[in-house]
C-alpha positions as CSV (number, residue, x, y, z in Angstrom):
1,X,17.6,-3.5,-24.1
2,X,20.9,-3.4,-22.1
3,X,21.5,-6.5,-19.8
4,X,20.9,-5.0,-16.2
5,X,22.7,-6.4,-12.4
6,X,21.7,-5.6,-9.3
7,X,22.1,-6.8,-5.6
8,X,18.4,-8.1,-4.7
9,X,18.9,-8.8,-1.3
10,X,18.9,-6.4,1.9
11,X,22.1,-3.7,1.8
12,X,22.9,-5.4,5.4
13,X,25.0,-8.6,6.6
14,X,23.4,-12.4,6.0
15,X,23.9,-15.4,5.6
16,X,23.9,-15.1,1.6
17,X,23.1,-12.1,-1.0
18,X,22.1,-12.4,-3.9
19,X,23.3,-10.8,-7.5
20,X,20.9,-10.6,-10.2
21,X,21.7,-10.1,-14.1
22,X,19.3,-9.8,-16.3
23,X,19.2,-9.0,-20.6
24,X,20.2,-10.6,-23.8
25,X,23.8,-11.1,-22.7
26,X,23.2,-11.8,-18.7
27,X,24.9,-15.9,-19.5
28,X,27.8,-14.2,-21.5
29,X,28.1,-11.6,-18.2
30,X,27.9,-14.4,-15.9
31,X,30.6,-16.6,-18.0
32,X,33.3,-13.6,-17.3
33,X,32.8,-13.7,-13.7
34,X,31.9,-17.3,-12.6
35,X,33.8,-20.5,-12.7
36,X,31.4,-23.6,-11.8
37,X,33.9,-26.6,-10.6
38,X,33.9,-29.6,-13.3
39,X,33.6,-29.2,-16.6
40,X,30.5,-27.2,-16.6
41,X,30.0,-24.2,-18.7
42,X,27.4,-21.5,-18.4
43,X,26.9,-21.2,-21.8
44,X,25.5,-24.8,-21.8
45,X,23.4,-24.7,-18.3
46,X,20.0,-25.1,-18.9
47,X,16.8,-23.0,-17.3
48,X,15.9,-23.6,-13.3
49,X,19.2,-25.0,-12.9
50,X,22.6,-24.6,-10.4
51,X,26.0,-24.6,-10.5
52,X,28.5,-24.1,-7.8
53,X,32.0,-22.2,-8.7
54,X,34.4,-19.5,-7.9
55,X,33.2,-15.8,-8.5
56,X,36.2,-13.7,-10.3
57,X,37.3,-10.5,-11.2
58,X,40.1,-11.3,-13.8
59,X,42.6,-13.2,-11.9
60,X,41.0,-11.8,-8.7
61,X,39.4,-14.7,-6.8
62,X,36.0,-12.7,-5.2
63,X,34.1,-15.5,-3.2
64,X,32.3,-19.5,-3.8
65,X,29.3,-18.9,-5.1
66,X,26.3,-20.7,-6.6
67,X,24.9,-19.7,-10.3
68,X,21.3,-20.1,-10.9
69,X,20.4,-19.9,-14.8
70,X,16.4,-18.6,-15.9
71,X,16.6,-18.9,-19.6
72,X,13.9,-16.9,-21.4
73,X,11.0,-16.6,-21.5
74,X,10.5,-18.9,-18.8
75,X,11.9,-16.1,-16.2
76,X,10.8,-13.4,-13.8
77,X,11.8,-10.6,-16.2
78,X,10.9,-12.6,-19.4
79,X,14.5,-12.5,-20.3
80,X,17.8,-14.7,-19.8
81,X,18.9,-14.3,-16.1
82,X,21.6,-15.3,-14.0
83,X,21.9,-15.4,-10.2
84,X,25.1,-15.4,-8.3
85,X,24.3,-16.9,-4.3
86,X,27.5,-15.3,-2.5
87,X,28.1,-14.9,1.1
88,X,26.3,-12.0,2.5
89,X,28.9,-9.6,3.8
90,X,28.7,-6.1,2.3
91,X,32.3,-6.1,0.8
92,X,32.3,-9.3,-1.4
93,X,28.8,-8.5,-3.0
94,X,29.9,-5.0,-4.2
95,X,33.0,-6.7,-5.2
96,X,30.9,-9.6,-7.1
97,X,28.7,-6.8,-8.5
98,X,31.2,-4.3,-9.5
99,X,32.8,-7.4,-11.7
100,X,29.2,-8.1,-13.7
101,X,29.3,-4.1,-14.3
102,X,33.2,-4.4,-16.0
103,X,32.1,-6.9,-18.0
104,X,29.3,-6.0,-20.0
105,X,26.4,-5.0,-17.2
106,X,24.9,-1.9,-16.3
107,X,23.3,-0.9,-13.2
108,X,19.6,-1.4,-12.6
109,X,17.2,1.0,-12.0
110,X,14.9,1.1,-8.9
111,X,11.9,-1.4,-10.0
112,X,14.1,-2.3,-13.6
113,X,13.4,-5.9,-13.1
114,X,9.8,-5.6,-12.8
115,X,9.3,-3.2,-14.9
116,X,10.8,-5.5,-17.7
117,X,8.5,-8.1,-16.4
118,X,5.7,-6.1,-17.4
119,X,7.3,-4.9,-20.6
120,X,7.6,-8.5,-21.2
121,X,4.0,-9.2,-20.8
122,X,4.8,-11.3,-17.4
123,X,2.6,-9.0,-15.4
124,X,-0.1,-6.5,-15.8
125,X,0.5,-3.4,-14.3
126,X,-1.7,-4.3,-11.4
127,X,0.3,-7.5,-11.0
128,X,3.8,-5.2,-10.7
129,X,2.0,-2.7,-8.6
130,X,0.8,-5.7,-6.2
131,X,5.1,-7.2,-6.0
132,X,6.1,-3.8,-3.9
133,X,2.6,-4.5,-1.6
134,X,3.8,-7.8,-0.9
135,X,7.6,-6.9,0.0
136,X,6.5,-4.3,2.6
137,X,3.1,-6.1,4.3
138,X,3.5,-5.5,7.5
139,X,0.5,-7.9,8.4
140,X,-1.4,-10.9,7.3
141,X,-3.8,-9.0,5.6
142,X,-1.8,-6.6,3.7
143,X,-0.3,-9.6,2.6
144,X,-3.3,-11.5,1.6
145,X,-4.5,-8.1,-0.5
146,X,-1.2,-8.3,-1.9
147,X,-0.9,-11.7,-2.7
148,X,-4.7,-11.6,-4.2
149,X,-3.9,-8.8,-6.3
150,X,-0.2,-10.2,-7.3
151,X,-2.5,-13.3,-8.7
152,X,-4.3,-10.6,-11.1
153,X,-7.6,-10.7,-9.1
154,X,-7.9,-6.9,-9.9
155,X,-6.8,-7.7,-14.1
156,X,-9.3,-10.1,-14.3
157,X,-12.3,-8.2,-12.9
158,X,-11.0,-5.4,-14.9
159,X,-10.7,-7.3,-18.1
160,X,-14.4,-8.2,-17.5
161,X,-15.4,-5.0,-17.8
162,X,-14.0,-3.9,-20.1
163,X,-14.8,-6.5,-22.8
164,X,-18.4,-5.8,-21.9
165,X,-17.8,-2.2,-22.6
166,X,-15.6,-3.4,-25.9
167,X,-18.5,-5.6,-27.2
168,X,-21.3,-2.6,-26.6
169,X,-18.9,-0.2,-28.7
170,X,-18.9,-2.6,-31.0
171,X,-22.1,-2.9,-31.1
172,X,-22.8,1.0,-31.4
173,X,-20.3,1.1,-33.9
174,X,-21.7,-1.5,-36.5
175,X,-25.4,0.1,-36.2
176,X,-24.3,3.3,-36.4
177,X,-21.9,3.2,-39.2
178,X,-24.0,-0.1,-41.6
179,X,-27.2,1.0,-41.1
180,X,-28.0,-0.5,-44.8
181,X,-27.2,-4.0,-43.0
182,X,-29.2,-6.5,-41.2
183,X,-27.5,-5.5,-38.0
184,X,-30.0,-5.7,-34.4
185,X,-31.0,-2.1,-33.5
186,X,-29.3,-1.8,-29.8
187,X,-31.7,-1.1,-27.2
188,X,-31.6,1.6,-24.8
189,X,-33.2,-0.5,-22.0
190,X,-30.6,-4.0,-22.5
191,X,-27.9,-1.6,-23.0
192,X,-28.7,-0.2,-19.8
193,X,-28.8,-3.5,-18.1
194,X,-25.4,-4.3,-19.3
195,X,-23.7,-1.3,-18.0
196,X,-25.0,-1.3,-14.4
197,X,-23.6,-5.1,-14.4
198,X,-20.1,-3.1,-15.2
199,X,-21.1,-0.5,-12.6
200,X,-21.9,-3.2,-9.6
201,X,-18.5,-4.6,-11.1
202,X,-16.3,-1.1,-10.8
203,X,-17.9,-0.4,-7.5
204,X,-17.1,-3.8,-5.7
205,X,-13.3,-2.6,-7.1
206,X,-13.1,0.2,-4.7
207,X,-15.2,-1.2,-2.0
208,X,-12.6,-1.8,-0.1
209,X,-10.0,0.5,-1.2
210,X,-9.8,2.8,2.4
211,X,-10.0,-0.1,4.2
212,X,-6.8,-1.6,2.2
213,X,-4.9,2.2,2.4
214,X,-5.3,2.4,6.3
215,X,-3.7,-0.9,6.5
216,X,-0.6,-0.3,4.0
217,X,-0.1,3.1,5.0
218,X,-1.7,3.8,9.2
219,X,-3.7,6.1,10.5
220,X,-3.0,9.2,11.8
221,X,-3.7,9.2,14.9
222,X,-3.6,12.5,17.7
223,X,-4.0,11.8,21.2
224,X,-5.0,14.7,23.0
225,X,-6.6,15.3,26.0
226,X,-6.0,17.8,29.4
227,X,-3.0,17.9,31.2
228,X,-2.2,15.3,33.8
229,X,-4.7,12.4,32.2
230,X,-2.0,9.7,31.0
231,X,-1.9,10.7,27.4
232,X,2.1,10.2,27.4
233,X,1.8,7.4,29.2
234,X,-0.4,6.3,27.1
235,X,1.7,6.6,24.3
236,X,4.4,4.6,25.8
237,X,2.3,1.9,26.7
238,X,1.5,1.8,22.5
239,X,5.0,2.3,21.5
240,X,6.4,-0.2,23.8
241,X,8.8,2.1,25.2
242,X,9.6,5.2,26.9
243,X,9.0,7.9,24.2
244,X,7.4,10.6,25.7
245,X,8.4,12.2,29.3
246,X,5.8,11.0,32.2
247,X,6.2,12.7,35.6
248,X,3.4,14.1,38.1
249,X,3.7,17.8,37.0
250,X,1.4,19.1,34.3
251,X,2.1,20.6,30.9
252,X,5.4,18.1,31.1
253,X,4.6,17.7,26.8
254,X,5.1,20.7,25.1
255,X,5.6,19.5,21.9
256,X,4.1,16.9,19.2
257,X,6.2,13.3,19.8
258,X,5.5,11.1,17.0
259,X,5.5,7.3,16.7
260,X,4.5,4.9,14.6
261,X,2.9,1.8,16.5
262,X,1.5,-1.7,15.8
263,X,-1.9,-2.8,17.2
264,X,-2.9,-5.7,15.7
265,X,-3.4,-5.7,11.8
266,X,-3.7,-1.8,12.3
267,X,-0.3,0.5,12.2
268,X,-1.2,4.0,14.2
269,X,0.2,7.3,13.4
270,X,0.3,8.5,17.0
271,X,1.4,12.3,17.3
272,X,1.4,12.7,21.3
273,X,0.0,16.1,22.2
274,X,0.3,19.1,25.2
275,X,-2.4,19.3,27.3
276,X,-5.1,21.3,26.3
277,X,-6.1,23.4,28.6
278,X,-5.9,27.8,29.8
279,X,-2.5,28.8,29.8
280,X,-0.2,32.2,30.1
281,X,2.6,30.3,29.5
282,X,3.5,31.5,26.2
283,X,5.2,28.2,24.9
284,X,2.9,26.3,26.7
285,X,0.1,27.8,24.7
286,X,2.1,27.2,21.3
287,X,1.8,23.3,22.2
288,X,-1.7,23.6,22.7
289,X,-2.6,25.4,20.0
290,X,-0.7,22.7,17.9
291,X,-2.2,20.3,19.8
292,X,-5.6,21.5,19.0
293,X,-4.8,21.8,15.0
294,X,-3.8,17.9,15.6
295,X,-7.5,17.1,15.8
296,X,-8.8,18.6,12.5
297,X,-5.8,16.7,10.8
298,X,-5.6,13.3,12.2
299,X,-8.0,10.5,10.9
300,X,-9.0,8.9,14.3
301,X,-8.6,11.1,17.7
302,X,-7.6,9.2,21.2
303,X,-9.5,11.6,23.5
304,X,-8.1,10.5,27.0
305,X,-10.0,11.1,30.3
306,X,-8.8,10.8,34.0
307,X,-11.1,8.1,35.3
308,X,-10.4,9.0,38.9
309,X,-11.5,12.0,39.1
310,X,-15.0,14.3,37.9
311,X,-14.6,16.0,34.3
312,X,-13.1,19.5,34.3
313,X,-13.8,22.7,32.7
314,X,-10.9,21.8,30.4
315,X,-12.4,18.0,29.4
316,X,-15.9,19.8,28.9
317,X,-14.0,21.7,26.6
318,X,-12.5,19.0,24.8
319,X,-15.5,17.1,24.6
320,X,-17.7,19.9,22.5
321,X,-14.2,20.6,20.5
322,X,-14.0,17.0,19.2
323,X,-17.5,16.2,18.5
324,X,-16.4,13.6,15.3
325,X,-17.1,10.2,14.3
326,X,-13.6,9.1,14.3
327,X,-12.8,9.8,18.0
328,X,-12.1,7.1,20.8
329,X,-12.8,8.5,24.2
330,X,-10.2,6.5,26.5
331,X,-10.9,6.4,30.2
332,X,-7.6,6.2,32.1
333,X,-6.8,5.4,35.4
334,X,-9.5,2.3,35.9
335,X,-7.2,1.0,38.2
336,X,-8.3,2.9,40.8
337,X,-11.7,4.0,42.2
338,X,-13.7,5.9,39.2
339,X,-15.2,9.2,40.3
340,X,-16.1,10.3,36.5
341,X,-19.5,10.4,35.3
342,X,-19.3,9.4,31.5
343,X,-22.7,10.0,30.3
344,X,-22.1,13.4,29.3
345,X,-19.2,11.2,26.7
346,X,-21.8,8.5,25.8
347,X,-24.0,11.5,24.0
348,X,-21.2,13.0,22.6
349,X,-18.8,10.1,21.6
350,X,-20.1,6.6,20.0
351,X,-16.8,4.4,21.3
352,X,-15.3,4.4,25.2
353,X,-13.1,2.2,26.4
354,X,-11.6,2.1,29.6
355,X,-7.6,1.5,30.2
356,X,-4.8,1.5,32.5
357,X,-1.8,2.6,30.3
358,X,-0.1,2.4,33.6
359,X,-0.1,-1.6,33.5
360,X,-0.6,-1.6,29.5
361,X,-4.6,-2.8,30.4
362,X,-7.2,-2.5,27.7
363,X,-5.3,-2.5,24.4
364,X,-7.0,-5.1,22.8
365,X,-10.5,-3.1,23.7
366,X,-8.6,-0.6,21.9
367,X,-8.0,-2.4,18.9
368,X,-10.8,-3.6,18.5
369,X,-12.9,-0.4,18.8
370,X,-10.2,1.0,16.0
371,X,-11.4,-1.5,13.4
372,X,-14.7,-1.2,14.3
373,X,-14.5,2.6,13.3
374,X,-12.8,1.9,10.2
375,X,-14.8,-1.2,9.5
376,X,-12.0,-3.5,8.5
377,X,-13.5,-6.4,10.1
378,X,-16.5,-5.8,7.3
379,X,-13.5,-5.9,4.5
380,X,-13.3,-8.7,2.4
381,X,-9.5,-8.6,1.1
382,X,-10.2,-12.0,-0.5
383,X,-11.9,-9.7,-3.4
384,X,-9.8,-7.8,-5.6
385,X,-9.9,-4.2,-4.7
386,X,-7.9,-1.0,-6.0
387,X,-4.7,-1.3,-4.5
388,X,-3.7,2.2,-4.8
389,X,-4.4,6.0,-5.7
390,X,-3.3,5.3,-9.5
391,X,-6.1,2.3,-9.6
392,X,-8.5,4.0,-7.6
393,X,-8.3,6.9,-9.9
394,X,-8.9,4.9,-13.0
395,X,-11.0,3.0,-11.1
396,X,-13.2,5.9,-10.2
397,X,-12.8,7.8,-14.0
398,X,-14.4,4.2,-15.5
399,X,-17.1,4.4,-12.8
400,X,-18.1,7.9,-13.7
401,X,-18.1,7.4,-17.1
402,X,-20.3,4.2,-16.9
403,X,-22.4,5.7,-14.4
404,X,-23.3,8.8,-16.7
405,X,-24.1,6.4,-19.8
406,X,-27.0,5.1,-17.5
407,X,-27.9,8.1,-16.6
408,X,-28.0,9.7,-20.4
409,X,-30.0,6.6,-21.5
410,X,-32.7,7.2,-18.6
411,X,-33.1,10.3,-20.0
412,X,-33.4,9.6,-24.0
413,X,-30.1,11.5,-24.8
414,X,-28.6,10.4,-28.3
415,X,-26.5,6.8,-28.1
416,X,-23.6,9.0,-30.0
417,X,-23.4,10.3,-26.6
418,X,-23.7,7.6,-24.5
419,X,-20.8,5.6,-27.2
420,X,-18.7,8.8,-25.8
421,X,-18.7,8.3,-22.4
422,X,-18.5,4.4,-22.6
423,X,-15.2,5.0,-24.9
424,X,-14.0,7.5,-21.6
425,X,-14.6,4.6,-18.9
426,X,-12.7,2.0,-21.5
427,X,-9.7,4.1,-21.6
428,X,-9.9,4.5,-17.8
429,X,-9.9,0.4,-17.9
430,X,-7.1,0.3,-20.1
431,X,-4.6,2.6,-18.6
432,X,-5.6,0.4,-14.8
433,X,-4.2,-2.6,-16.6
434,X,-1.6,-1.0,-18.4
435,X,-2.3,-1.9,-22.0
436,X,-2.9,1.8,-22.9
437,X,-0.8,4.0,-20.5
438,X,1.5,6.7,-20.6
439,X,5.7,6.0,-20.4
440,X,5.7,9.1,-17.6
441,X,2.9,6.5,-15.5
442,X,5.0,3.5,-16.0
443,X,8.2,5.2,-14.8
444,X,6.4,6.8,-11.6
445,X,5.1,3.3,-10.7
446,X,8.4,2.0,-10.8
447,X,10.2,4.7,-9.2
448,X,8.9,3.7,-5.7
449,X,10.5,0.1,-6.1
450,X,13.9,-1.0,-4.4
451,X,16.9,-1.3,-6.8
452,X,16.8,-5.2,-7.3
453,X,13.3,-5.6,-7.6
C-alpha cells in the first residue's frame, strides 16, 4: 500500500498540530523533510521514541518540530509511522504537509488510518466503528459506550456466539456427512438449549441500542402548544439564548426555528412551532399546519400549557390531537397564581411538569422526565451494545436466524434446515465483526471518518 500523510489535528489555530505519515516508506518520507539537531538520524530512531529538529522543504526552512517514530507492527495503523509536532498555525502545517506529499506521500483518505488499522488486524470492525463514537461523545456516557465498545466488548460477545454457532455446524456437519462413524447423534432438545443461550446473548446486544442512538444522535423534539403559552420562550430558555422572537402579541412564530440543545446527557432536537390554534390568516395557518405535522414526526412532544389561566378550546384541542406516549405536558407560567385545572392532562398525558421558562425554572424536572421516557436511566452502557444501524442490522439478521432454528426444532422440521438458518445468523456474526464483509461496507464505514483519523 502507498505510504499515506495527513494533518490529524483540528483545521483551526493551537498550540501544536500534528502531521501524520503512515506506509512502508513513512521513515524514508520523514528523513526528506526533518532534520533532528545532533547527529541523530531517522533511519536509526527506534519505536515510541522523539526527536526534536527543523522541518524542511529542500532548502526551505518550514518550522521546529518534534518527530515521533511508531515502527511496525507495534503502531496504531500496524505499519511504520512518523509524526511531525509543529506549531499549530494553519500556514506552516499545510506547508509541513505539502513537503511529505513532494516527497514520496500521498494524501489520506477520510478514515485511511483506521481503516489500515483494521486491515492490519489492530481492530475489529466494531473496534474502528467505536474510534469515530469516541471523537464526537458529547457526554460521559456516550463516551463510556464508546470507550466500552473501542475495548471490543461488542467483538467479544459476538465471538461468543458465534463459536457456539461454529461448533453446532460442526457438529451437524460431521453427523450428517459420516454417518458410518461413531459420531454422537445431535439432539434436537440440547441443541435447542444451546441456541437460546446465543439468543439471550444477541438480545442483551441490542438491548440497549435506542437508548445508545438518542444519546449519539438527539431527539427530535417539537414544541407546540397555543399561541401566547411561552413556547418561544421556552425555547430560549433551552437554547441559552435568544432564538426565537418573544413579545405579548400572539401568532409572533410563524415558522419552525430549530436548535439543537443540551440537557444533561440528553441532546434535544427542538423545532419551535406557531401556535396552534383557528386562523384566517392565510400564512398563519401554513405555520400551524406545519406545526401540527411536527407532532406525528418528532420522537418526544413538549406540549406547553399557560398555567395562569383555564384551558382553552384550542389546548382542548391539543390535548385529544397529541394523545402519545412520548409527550411532556409543560405547565408554564408557575410563577404566578395557577388558575388551570390539569386533571383533564393527567388522563390524557403520563408526565407534567411545571416551569417558569421565564426565570429558566424547572429544567432539571424536565430532564429528568426526558430520560424517564426514554429509559436511559434503566441502560446499562457498561454492556456491550450495537453501536450503530450497520451492527444492529447484523445484529438483528443473526437474532432472526437463531430465533427460527428454535422455532423449527420445536416443531420437528428436518436439522438440514435448522443447519440453514444457523449458517444465515453466522454470516450475520461474521460480517458485525468484519472477518467476512463486503469491500463496499468497509468503505461506507470509513467514509464518515475525519481525514486524519
Amino acid at each position: 500500500m502507498s505510504t499515506i500523510a495527513a494533518v490529524s489535528t483540528p483545521n483551526a489555530m493551537g498550540g501544536i498540530a500534528v502531521i501524520r505519515i503512515s506506509g512502508e516508506d513513512a521513515l524514508k518520507v520523514a528523513e526528506r523533510i526533518f532534520s533532528p539537531y545532533g547527529n541523530k538520524k531517522v533511519a536509526d530512531m527506534s519505536g515510541y521514541t522523539c526527536a526534536y529538529g527543523i522541518a524542511h522543504d529542500g532548502g526551505e526552512r518550514l518550522d521546529d518540530c518534534i518527530l515521533t517514530v511508531f515502527r511496525a507492527p507495534h503502531s496504531y495503523t500496524g505499519e511504520d509511522i512518523a509524526e511531525l509536532s509543529c506549531h499549530g498555525g494553519l500556514y506552516v502545517t499545510k506547508k509541513v504537509l505539502r513537503a511529505a506529499l513532494k516527497n514520496g506521500a500521498v494524501n489520506a483518505e477520510a478514515g485511511e488510518f483506521t481503516k489500515r488499522a483494521y486491515l492490519n488486524g489492530k481492530l475489529d470492525l466494531t473496534q474502528a466503528e467505536a474510534v469515530m463514537d469516541i471523537i464526537s461523545a458529547k457526554g460521559e456516557r456516550e463516551l463510556k459506550m464508546a470507550e466500552s465498545l473501542r475495548e471490543g466488548a461488542a467483538f467479544r460477545k459476538a465471538e461468543k456466539c458465534s463459536s457456539v454457532l461454529l461448533k453446532i455446524l460442526g457438529d451437524l456437519a460431521a453427523w450428517a456427512d459420516y454417518p458410518e462413524e461413531d459420531i454422537p447423534e445431535v439432539k434436537p432438545e440440547v441443541l435447542s438449549e444451546e441456541l437460546k443461550e446465543v439468543r439471550d446473548e444477541l438480545r442483551s446486544l441490542v438491548r440497549n441500542y435506542d437508548s445508545g442512538r438518542i444519546l449519539r444522535e438527539g431527539v427530535a423534539t417539537a414544541i407546540i402548544g397555543r399561541p401566547n403559552v411561552g413556547k418561544s420562550t421556552l425555547f430560549n430558555c433551552l437554547s441559552g439564548c435568544e432564538r426565537s422572537i418573544v413579545t405579548e402579541i400572539a401568532g409572533t412564530t410563524r415558522d419552525i426555528i430549530e436548535e439543537s440543545v443540551r440537557i444533561g446527557d440528553i441532546t434535544l432536537r427542538l423545532s419551535d412551532t406557531a401556535g396552534i390554534h383557528e386562523t384566517d390568516d392565510v400564512i398563519e395557518g401554513i405555520g400551524v399546519d406545519m406545526a401540527e405535522k411536527m407532532i406525528d414526526k418528532s420522537e418526544l412532544v413538549i406540549a406547553v400549557f399557560d398555567g395562569s389561566c383555564p384551558l382553552t378550546e384550542d389546548d382542548l384541542y391539543l390535548i385529544n390531537k397529541i394523545n402519545k406516549n412520548k409527550t411532556i405536558a409543560v405547565i408554564n407560567k408557575n410563577d404566578v397564581e395557577q388558575l388551570i385545572d390539569t386533571s383533564l392532562l393527567a388522563d390524557k398525558i403520563k408526565h407534567i411538569v411545571y416551569i417558569s421558562a421565564r426565570e429558566s425554572k424547572g429544567v432539571d424536572e424536565l430532564r429528568r422526565n426526558i430520560e424517564e421516557i426514554f429509559r436511559l436511566n434503566e441502560a446499562d452502557f457498561d454492556t456491550a451494545t450495537a453501536a450503530n444501524e450497520r451492527q444492529k442490522r447484523c445484529v438483528d439478521k443473526a437474532l432472526e436466524g437463531v430465533e427460527n432454528a428454535i422455532s423449527s426444532l420445536e416443531i420437528g422440521e428436518m436439522l438440514d434446515a435448522v443447519n440453514v438458518l444457523i449458517d444465515e445468523a453466522e454470516q450475520s456474526l461474521l460480517e458485525l465483526t468484519g472477518k467476512k464483509v463486503t469491500e463496499a461496507v468497509v468503505d461506507e464505514v470509513f467514509s464518515r471518518f475525519c481525514v486524519g483519523k
